[in-house]
C-alpha positions in Angstrom: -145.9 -218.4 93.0 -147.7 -221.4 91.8 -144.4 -222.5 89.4 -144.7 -225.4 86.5 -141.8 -226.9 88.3 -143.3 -227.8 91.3 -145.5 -230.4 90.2 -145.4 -233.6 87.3 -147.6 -233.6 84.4 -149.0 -235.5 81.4 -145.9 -237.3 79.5 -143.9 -235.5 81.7 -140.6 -237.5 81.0 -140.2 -235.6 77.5 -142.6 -232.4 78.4 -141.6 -229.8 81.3 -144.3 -227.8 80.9 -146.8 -226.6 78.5 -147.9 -222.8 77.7 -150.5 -220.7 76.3 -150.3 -216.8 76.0 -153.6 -214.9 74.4 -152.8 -211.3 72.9 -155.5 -208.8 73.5 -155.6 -205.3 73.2 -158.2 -203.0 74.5 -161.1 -201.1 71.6 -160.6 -197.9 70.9 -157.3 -197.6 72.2 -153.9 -196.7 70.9 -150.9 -199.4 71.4 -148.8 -199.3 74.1 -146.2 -197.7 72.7 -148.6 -194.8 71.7 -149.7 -194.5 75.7 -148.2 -191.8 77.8 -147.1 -193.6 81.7 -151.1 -192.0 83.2 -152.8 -193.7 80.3 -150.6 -197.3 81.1 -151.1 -196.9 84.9 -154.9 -196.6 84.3 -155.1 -199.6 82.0 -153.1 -201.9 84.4 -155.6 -200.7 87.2 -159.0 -201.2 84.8 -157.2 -204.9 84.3 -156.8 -205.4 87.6 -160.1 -204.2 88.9 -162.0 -206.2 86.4 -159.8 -209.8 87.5 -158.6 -209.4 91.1 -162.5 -210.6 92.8 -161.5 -213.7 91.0 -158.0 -214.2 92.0 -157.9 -215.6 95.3 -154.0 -213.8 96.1 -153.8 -211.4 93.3 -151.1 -209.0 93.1 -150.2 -206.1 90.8 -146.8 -205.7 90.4 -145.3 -202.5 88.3 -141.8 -203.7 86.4 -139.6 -200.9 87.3 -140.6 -201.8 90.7 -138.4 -204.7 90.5 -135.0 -204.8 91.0 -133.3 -206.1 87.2 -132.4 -209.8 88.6 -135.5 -210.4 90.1 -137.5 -209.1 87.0 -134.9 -211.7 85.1 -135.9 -214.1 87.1 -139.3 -214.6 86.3 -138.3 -214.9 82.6 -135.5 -217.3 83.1 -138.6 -219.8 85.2 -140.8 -219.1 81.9 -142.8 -217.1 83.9 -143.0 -214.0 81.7 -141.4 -214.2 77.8 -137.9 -212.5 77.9 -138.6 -209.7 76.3 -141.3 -208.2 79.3 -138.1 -208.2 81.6 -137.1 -205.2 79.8 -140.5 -203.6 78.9 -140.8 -199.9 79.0 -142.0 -198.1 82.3 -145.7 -198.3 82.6 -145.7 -202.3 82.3 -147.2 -203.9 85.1 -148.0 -207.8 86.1 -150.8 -209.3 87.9 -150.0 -213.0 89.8 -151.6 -215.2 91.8 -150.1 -217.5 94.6 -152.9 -219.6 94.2 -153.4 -219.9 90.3 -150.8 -221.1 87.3 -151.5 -217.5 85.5 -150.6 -214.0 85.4 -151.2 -211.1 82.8 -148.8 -209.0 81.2 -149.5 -205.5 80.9 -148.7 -202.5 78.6 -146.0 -204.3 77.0 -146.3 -204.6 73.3 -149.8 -205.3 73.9 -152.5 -203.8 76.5 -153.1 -207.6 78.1 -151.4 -210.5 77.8 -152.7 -213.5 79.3 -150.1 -216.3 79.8 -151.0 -219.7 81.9 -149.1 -222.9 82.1 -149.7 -226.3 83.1 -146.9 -229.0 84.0 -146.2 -231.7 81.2 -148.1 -231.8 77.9 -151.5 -230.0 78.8 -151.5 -227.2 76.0 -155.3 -227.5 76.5 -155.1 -227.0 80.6 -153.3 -223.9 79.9 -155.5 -222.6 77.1 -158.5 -223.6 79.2 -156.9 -221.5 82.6 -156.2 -218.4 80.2 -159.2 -218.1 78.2 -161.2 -218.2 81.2 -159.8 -215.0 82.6 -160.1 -213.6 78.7 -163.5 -214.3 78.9 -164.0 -212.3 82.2 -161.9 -209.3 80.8 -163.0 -209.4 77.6 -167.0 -208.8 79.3 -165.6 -205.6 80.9 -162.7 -203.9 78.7 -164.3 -205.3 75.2 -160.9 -206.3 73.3 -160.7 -205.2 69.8 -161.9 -208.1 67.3 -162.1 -207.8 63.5 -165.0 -210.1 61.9 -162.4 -211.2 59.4 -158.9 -210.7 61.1 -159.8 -211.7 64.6 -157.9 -210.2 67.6 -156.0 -207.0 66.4 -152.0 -207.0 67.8 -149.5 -204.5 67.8 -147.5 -207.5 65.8 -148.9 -208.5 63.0 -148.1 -212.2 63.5 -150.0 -212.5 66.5 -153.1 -210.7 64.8 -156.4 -213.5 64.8 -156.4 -216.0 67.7 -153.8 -214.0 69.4 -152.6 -217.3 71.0 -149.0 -218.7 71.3 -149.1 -221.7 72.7 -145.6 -223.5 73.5 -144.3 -226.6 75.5 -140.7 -227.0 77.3 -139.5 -230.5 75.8 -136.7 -232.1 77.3 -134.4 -233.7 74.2 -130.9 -234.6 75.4 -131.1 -237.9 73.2 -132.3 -236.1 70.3 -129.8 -233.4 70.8 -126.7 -235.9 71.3 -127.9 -238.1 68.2 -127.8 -234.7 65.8 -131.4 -235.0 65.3 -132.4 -231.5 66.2 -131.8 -229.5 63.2 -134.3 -231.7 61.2 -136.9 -231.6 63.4 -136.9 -228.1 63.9 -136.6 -227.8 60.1 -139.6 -230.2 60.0 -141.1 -228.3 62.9 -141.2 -224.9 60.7 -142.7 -226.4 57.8 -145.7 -227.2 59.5 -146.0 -223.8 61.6 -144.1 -224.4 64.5 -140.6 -223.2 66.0 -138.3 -225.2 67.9 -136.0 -222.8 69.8 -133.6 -223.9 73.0 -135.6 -222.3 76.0 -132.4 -221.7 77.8 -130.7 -220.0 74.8 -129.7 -220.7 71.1 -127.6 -222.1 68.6 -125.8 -225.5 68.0 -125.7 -226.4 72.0 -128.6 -225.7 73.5 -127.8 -225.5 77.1 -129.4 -228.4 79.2 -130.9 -230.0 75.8 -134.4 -228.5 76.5 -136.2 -226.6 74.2 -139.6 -224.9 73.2 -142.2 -226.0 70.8 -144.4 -222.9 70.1 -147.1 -222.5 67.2 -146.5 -219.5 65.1 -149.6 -219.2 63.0 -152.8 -217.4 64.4 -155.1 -217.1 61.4 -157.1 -219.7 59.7 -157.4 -222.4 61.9 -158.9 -221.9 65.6 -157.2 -222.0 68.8 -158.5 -225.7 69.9 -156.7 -227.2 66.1 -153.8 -225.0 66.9 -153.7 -226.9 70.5 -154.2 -230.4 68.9 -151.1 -229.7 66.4 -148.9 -228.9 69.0 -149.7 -231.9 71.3 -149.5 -234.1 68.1 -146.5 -232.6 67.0 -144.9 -233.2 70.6 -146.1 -237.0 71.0 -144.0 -237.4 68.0 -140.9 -235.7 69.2 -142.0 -237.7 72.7 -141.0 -241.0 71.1 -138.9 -240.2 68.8 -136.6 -239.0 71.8 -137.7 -242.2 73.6 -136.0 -244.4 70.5 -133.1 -242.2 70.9 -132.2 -242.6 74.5 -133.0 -246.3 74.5 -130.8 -246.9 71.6 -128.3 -244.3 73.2 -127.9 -245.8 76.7 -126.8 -249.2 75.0 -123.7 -247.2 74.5 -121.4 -247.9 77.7 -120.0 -244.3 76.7 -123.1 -242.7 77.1 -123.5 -244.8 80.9 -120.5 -243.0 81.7 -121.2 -239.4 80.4 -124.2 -239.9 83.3 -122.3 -241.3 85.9 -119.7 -238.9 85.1 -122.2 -236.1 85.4 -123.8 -236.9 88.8 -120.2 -237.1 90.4 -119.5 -234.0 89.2 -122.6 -232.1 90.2 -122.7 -233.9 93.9 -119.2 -232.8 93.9 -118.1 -229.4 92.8 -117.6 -226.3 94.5 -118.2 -223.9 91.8 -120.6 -224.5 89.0 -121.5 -221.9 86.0 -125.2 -221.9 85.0 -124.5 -223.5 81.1 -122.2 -226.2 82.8 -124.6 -227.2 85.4 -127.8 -227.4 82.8 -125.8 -229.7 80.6 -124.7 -232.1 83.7 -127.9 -231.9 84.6 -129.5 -232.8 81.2 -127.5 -236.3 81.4 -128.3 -237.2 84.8 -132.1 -236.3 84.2 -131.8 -238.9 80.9 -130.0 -241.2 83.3 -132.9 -240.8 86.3 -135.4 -241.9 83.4 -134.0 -244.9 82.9 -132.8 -246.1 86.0 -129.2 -245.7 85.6 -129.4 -243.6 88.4 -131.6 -242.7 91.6 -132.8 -239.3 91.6 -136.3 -237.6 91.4 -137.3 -236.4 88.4 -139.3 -233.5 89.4 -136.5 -232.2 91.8 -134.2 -232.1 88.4 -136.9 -230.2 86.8 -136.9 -227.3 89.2 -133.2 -227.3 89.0 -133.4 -226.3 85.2 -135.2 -223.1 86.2 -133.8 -222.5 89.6 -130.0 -222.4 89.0 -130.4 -219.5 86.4 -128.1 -216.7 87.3 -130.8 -213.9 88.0 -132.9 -216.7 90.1 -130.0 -217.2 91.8 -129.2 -214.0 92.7 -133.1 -214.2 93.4 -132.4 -216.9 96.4 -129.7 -214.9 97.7 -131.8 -211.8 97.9 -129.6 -209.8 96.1 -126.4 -209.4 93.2 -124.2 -211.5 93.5 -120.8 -211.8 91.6 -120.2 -214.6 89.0 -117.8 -217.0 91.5 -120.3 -216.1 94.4 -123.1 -217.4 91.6 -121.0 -220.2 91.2 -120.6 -221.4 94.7 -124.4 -220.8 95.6 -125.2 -223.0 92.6 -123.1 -225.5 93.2 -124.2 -225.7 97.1 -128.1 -225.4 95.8 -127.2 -228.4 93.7 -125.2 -230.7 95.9 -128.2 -230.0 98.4 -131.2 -230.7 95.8 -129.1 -234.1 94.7 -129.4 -235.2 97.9 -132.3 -234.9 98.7 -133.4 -236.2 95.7 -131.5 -239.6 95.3 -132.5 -239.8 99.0 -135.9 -239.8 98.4 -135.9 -242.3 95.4 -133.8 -245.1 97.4 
């Protein structure tokens, strides 16, 4: 699958990746959640006849197909949102090898298109989806209100329909205490800054997601330019931080620290490694030590426990998670400081 983390974008030292996800929901037809498992099967199958001439290694994949982990998986690389690892029977998912894109089906909503771009390129990824919305929206005609705009089974999402988020990686920011007032700042002007990785006062691995949460009364190209705005800001603002931070021969050893410690251990937990890894990426920045950038990146998706069990091609137990991790790690570091010298 063509993954964010296997390339480098725009201002990609502060932004992973960038995202854009358009709610539509066929005319004339109930919700999901009113369908019956014929009527979803037959929607998933209109979607996918109407986009698969266009994608060049389309795929329709139905959820309960999937074993749990692997169906984890894809949310845990940002893939999919979390909550369409768990949808209903009757969801289904078209991907594409070939294309940074795939659309959810019968979920909350009949289609969801959701395509990402690496770095800051909210406008790549709103460009990629509305393309295919365009192509769908010719042959399944989505419901549209003159004065609402795109009708949702969730009221927030109802006008645009677009939710359009970026991964931003903030370990100075986080370190410094500065988080809680930017995302305070954040949701004052219609944004919410969550930890992608999970929530509350430590954010695992310091990254988190910028996502706009108003879809009515301002169109889908402002709603991209806010966001970008809004994450050039953070961008240096977290640029100050580290610069100031790394003065701080503590914070030279934290890194240090760190990249012994992942090169080195034999068993690593998935919270533990995103944090090391969080300081050594801050350190790979700004020299203090030799590693490639994008390798880190794919590390912050790719040693998620599901993925991991992913790799292995089936469940593993939580030391055998461990020890993979670790050795996946150890591995990647190599490699990476190896390429960098």
């Amino acid at each position: 699958m063509n993954a964010w983390y296997q390339q480098t974008g725009p201002y990609g030292e502060t932004a992973l990746a960038s995202f854009a996800t358009l709610s539509r929901n066929i005319g004339g037809l109930p919700f999901p959640v009113r369908l019956n498992l014929p009527q979803k099967n037959a929607v998933a199958s209109a979607v996918y006849a109407g986009i698969s001439e266009r994608l060049a290694h389309g795929a329709l994949t139905h959820m309960n197909s999937l074993y749990p982990y692997e169906a984890v998986s894809l949310a845990e690389r940002s893939i999919i949102p979390p909550d369409f690892a768990a949808a209903p029977d009757g969801a289904a998912l078209i991907t594409d090898e070939a294309q940074p894109v795939c659309i959810l089906l019968c979920g909350e909503d009949h289609v969801r298109i959701r395509a990402w771009h690496s770095g800051l390129d909210p406008a790549g990824a709103y460009k990629t989806a509305d393309a295919i919305d365009d192509i769908l929206n010719a042959q399944l005609h989505f419901a549209f209100h003159p004065k609402l705009g795109y009708l949702n089974q969730d009221p927030l999402n109802v006008g645009t329909g677009l939710r359009a988020a970026v991964l931003l990686h903030l370990p100075a920011l986080c370190k410094s205490g500065a988080i809680a007032a930017l995302a305070s700042t954040a949701g004052k002007l219609g944004f919410s800054l969550k930890g992608a990785y999970g929530n509350g006062i430590a954010v695992p691995g310091d990254v988190f997601a910028l996502e706009n949460t108003v879809t009515m009364g301002l169109s889908e190209e402002q709603a991209i330019s806010n966001l970008k705005s809004l994450c050039l800001q953070m961008a240096n603002k977290e640029r100050d931080a580290a610069e100031a931070m790394l003065e701080d021969p503590a914070a030279l050893d934290r890194i240090h620290r760190a990249a012994a410690l992942l090169t080195s251990a034999t068993l690593l937990t998935a919270a533990e490694t995103l944090d090391l890894l969080s300081s050594v990426r801050m350190g790979a920045l700004y020299g203090v030590v030799n590693a490639d950038v994008q390798k880190l990146n794919a590390l912050f998706a790719t040693v998620q426990p599901a993925t991991v069990n992913c790799a292995a091609g089936q469940k593993l137990s939580a030391p055998e998670r461990d020890a993979l991790r670790a050795k996946t790690v150890k591995r990647t570091l190599a490699e990476a400081s190896a390429e960098v010298r």
